[in-house]
C-alpha positions in Angstrom: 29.2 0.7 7.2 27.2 1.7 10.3 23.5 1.9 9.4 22.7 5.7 11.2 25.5 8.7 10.8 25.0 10.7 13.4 24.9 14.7 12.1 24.3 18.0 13.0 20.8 19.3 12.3 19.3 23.1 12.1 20.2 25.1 14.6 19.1 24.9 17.8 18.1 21.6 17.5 19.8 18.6 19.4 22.1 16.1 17.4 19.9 13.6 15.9 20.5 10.3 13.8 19.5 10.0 10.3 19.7 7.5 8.0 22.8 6.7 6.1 22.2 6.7 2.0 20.5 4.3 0.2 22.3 2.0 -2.3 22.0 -0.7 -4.4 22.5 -3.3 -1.6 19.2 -2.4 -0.5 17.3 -4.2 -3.1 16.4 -7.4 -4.1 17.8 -7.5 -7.8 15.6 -7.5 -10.7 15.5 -8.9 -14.2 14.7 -6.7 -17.1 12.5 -9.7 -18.5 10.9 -10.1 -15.8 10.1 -6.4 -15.2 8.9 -5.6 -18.5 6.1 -8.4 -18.2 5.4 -7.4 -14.9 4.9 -3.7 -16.2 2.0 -5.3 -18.9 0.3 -7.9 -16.4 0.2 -4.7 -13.7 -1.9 -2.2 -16.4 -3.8 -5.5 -18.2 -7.6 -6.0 -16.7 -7.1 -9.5 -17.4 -6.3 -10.7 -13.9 -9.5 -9.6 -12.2 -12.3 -11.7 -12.7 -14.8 -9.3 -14.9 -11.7 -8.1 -16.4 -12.6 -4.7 -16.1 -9.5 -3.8 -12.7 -6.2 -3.7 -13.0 -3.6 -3.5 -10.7 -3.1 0.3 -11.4 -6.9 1.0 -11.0 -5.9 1.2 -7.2 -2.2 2.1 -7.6 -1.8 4.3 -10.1 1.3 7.0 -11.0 -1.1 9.8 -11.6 -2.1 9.3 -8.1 1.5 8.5 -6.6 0.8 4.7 -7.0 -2.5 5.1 -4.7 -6.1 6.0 -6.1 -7.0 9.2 -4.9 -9.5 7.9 -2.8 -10.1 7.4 1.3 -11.6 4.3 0.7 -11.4 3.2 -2.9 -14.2 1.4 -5.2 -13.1 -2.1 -6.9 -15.6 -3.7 -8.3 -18.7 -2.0 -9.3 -16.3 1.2 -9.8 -16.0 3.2 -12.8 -13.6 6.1 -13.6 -9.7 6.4 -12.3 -8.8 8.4 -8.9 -11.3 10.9 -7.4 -13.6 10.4 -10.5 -14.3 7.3 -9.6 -17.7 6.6 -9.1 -20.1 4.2 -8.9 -21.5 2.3 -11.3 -25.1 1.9 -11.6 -25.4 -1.2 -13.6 -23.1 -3.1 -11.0 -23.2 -2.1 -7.6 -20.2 -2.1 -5.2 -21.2 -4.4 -2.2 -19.3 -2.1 -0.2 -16.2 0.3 -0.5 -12.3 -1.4 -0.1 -12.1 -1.4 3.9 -8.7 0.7 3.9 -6.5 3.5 2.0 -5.1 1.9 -0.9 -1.1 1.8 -0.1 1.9 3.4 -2.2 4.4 1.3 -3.6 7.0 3.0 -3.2 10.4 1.1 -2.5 8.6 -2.3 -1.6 11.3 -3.9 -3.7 14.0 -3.1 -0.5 14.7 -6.1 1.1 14.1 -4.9 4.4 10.5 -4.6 3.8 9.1 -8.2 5.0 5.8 -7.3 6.9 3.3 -6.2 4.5 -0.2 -4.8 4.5 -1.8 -2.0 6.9 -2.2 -5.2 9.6 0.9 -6.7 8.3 -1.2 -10.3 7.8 1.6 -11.7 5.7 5.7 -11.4 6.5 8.4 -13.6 6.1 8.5 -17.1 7.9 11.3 -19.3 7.0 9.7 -22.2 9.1 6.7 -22.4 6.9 7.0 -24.5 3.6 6.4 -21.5 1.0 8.8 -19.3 3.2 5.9 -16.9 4.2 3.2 -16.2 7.0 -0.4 -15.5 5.0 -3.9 -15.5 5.5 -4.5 -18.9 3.4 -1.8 -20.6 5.8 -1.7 -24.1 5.0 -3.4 -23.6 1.0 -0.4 -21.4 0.6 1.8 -22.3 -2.3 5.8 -22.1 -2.7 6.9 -20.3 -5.5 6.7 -17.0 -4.7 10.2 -15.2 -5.0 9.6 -12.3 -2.2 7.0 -11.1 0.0 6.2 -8.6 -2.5 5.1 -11.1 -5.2 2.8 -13.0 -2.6 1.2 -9.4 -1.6 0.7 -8.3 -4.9 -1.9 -11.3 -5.6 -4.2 -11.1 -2.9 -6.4 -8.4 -4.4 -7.6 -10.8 -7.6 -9.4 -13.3 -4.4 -11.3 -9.6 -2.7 -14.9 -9.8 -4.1 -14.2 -5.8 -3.3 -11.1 -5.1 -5.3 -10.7 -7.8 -7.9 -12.4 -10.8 -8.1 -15.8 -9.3 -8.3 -19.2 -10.3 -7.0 -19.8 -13.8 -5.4 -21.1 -15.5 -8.8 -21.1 -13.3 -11.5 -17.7 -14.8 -13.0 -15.4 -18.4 -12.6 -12.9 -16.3 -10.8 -15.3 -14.8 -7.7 -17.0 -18.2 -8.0 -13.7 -20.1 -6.7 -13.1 -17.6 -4.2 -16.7 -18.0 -3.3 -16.4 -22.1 -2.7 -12.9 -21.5 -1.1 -10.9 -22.8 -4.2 -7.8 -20.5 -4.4 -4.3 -22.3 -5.1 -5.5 -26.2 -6.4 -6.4 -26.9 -9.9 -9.1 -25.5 -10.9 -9.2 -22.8 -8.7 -9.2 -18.8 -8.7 -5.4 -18.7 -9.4 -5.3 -21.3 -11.6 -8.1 -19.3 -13.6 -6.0 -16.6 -14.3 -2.8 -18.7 -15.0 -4.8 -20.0 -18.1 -6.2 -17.0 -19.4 -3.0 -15.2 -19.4 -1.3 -18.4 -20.6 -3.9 -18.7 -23.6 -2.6 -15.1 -24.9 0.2 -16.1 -27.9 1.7 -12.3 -26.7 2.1 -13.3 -22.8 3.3 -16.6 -23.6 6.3 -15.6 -25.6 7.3 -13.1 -22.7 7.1 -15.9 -20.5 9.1 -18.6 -22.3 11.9 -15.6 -23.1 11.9 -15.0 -18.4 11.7 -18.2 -17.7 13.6 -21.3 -19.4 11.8 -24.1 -17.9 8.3 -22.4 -19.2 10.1 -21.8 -22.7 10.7 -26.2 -22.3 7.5 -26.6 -21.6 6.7 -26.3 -17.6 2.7 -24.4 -17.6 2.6 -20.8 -16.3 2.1 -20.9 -13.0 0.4 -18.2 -10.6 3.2 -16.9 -8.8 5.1 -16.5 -12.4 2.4 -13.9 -13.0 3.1 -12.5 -9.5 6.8 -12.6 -9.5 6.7 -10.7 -12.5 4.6 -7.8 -10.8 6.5 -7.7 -8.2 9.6 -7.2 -10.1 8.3 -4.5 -12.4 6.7 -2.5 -9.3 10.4 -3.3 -7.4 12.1 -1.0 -10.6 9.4 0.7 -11.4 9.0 2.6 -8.0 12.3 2.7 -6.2 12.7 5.3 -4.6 16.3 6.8 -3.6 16.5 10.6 -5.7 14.9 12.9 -3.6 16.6 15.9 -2.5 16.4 14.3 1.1 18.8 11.6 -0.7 21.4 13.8 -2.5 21.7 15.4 0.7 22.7 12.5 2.5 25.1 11.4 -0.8 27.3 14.7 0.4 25.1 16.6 -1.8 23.0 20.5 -1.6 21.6 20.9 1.3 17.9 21.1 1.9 16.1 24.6 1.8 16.4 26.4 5.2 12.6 25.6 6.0 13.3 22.0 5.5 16.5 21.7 7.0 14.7 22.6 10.0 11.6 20.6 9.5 14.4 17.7 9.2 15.8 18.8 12.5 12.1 18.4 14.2 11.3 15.1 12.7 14.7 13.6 13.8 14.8 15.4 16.8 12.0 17.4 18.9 9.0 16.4 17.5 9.8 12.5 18.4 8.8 11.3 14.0 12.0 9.3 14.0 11.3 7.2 17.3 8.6 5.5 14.6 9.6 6.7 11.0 13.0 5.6 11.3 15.8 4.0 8.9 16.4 4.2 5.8 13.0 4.4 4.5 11.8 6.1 7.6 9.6 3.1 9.5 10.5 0.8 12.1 8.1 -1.8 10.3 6.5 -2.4 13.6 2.7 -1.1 14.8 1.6 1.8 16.7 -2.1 3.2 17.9 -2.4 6.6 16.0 -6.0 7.4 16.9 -6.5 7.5 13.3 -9.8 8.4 12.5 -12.3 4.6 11.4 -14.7 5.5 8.4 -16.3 3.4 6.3 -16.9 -0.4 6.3 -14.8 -1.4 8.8 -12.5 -4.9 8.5 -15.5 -7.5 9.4 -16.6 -10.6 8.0 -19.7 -10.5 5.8 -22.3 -11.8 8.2 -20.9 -9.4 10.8 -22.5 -6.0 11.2 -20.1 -3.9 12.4 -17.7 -1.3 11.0 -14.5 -1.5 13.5 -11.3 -1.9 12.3 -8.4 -3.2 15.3 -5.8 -3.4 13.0 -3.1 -5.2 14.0 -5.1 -6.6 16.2 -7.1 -8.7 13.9 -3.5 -10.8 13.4 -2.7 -11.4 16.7 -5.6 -11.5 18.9 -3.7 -9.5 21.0 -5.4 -6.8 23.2 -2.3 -4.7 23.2 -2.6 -4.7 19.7 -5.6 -3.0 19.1 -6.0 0.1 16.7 -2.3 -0.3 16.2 -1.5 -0.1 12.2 1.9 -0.1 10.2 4.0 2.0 9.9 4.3 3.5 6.5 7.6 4.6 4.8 7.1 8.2 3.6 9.3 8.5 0.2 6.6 10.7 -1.6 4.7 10.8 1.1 3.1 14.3 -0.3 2.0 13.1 -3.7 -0.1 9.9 -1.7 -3.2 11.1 0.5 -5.5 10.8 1.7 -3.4 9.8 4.3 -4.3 7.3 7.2 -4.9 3.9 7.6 -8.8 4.4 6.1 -8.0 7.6 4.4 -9.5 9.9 6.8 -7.4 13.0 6.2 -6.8 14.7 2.4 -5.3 18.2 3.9 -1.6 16.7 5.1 -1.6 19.5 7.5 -4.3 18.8 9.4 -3.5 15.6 9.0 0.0 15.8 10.9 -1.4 18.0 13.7 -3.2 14.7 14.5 -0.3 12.6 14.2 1.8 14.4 16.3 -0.3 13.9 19.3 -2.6 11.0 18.7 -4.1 10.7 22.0 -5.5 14.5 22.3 -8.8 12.6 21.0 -10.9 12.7 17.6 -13.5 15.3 18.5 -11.8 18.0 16.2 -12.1 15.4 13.0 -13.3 16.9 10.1 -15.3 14.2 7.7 -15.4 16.4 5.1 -11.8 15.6 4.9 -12.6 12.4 3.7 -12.9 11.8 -0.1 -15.6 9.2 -0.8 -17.5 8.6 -3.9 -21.2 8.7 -3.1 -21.8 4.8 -2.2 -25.8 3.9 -1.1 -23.6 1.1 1.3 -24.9 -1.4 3.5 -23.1 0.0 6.0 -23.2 3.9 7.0 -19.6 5.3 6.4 -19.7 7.1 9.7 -20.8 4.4 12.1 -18.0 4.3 14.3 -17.1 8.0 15.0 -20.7 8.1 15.7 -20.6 5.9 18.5 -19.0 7.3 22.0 -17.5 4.0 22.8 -16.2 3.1 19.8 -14.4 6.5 19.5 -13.2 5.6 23.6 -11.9 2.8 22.8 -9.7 4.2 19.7 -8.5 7.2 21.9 -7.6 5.0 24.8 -5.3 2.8 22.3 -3.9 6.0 21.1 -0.2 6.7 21.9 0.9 10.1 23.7 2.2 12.8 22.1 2.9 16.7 21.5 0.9 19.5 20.1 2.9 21.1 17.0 2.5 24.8 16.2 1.9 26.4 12.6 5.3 27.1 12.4 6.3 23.6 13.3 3.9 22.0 10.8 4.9 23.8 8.0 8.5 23.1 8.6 7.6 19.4 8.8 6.0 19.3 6.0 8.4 21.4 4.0 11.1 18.1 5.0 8.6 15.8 3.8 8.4 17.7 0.4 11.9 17.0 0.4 10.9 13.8 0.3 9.8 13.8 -3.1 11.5 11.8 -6.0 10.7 13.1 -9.1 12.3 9.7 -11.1 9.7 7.6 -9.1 6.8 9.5 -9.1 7.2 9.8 -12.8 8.0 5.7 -13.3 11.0 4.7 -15.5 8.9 2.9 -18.0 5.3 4.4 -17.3 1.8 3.3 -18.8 2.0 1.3 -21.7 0.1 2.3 -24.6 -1.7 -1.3 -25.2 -1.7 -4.4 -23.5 -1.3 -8.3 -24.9 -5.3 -8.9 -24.2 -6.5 -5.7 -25.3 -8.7 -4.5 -22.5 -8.3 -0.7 -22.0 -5.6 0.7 -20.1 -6.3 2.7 -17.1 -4.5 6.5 -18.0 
């Protein structure tokens, strides 16, 4: 089957290409075992090292697998979504650098360049089969890309692990022990393994751990990544029964459709299946908040890509996100900036007409006393230079033309996903409270 059909959009607009339908070829199978582990370890506090976050803290279904937030709190956060706030016993050291991502369709085996940078994808010349951040520390073992990204968040001091000495897992990360014995991973391999609940789950998924092989790290994250694989495919929109030979989409998207595949130039990024090239683009997105730095830097840029590759070219330039449900996940943006999606994809359509029409009350931050000023870059004249120079050209979109593109993107809602097929558990094996 040829991977675009090539159809007729609204009228008046040119013949565009869109995607041919997903199937089940598209995804990496799952095991139910697996999956209904996952879906436990993914709500359970356990895994980050105050046991007080959980995986669904920052990706939650109330919040279309995001938080709510611009920039979210991890530790020293209290509260789910926009309620979350600070909390004054245990203050954050600073707010999570970017938007928390959805996780919508991650389980598609296209998908092999993760994160906002994309600082871990597939690399079959590397021993554990991917390209990562710990490079030569990392282990083999994980079964996709999507268990190996779904780990990193219990060794941030921000999100997971907690403050630099305050528990044995932000300790390790602290002193640079993540993958040997003894270190941050092997932490939480032991305290899920020492749960009699977790431990039969594992010896029913895996037979070598049921004949006596210890749980091992990327057990735990193979079993995430197969729960959020079923949990949050996403192929039942009415953009999808369309495509099946089904209704077709309300006149006001129909023509939205024909904009973003045709005029308005969305596609040339947003393309495939899942509507993204997986490459990086310069959006002139607006930069609040911390900035991606190093602690003993003082800065709050972020380069995106950039900060991979060393590459000048690369500067500013961020992933390119796949937009099932896009509707139901701002604050949209790299770093959140933008919570009204119109205003937000005036911006987008042309990038490099400059950030002096930003809005930061768009933003939604919980108040934070921060280190660092949330505002520090679109502040500075050359900072904000330097992210409209990066920025790619576009064109100005009317009223009309914005609320036809968004109407198309409502299309792209899937009621199946955003729900979840198994949803929050009532109680999980180590009985910390559930995030609802």
């Amino acid at each position: 089957m040829r991977f675009l059909a090539i159809v007729a959009l609204s009228a008046g607009a040119a013949q565009a290409e869109v995607p041919v339908p997903v199937s089940d070829a598209d995804y990496r199978p799952v095991r139910m075992e697996e999956v209904r582990l996952g879906q436990l370890l993914f709500y359970d506090p356990i895994l980050s090292g105050n046991r007080n976050i959980s995986c669904a803290t920052c990706h939650h279904p109330r919040f279309g697998t995001s938080d709510g937030l611009s920039l979210g709190l991890g530790e020293g956060g209290i509260g789910l979504g926009p309620d979350r706030r600070v909390d004054p016993a245990n203050l954050p050291e600073q707010r999570i650098p970017r938007n928390a991502t959805a996780l919508f369709n991650l389980g598609a085996g296209e998908f092999t360049t993760l994160f906002h940078d994309g600082r871990i994808d597939t690399d079959s010349e590397r021993p554990s089969g991917l390209r990562t951040p710990l490079e030569d520390e990392m282990v083999a073992g994980f079964a996709s890309i999507l268990s190996a990204q779904t780990m990193f968040p219990v060794l941030s001091p921000d999100e997971m692990a907690g403050h630099y000495q305050e528990n044995d897992v932000s300790t390790a990360v602290r002193e640079g022990i993540i993958t040997a014995p003894g270190g941050a991973w092997d932490i939480l391999s032991k305290r899920v393994s020492a749960i009699p609940e977790y431990r039969a789950m594992f010896d029913a998924a895996w037979p070598e751990i049921a004949a006596g092989r210890a749980i091992a790290f990327t057990d735990i994250s193979n079993a995430i990544a197969a729960f959020v694989a079923f949990e949050w495919r996403s192929d039942n929109s009415a953009f999808d029964a369309m495509l099946r030979g089904g209704p077709p989409l309300l006149p006001e998207a129909q023509a939205g459709m024909g904009l973003f595949y045709g005029a308005a130039g969305c596609s040339t990024c947003h393309s495939g299946k899942f509507q993204t090239d997986h490459d990086f683009h310069a959006m002139g997105e607006p930069q609040l908040g911390p900035g991606k730095a190093e602690r003993f830097e003082s800065h709050s840029r972020d380069v995106g890509r950039m900060r991979v590759t060393n590459r000048a070219e690369d500067a500013y330039a961020f992933r390119t996100p796949s937009l099932r449900n896009v509707t139901a996940t701002g604050p949209w943006g790299h770093a959140g900036a933008w919570s009204d999606l119109a205003a937000f994809l005036r911006h987008h359509a042309d990038p490099s007409s400059g950030l002096s029409g930003y809005d930061p009350a768009q933003a939604v931050l919980p108040v934070l006393p921060a280190t660092k000023p949330d505002w520090a870059i679109l502040g500075s004249p050359d900072e904000v230079a330097g992210i409209e120079r990066a920025a790619l050209a576009g064109r100005p979109v009317s009223e009309t033309e914005v609320a036809q593109l968004s109407a198309f993107l409502d299309a792209l809602r899937d009621p199946v996903a955003l729900a979840g097929r198994l949803g929050v558990p009532d109680a999980v094996p180590s009985g910390l409270p559930v995030d609802r």
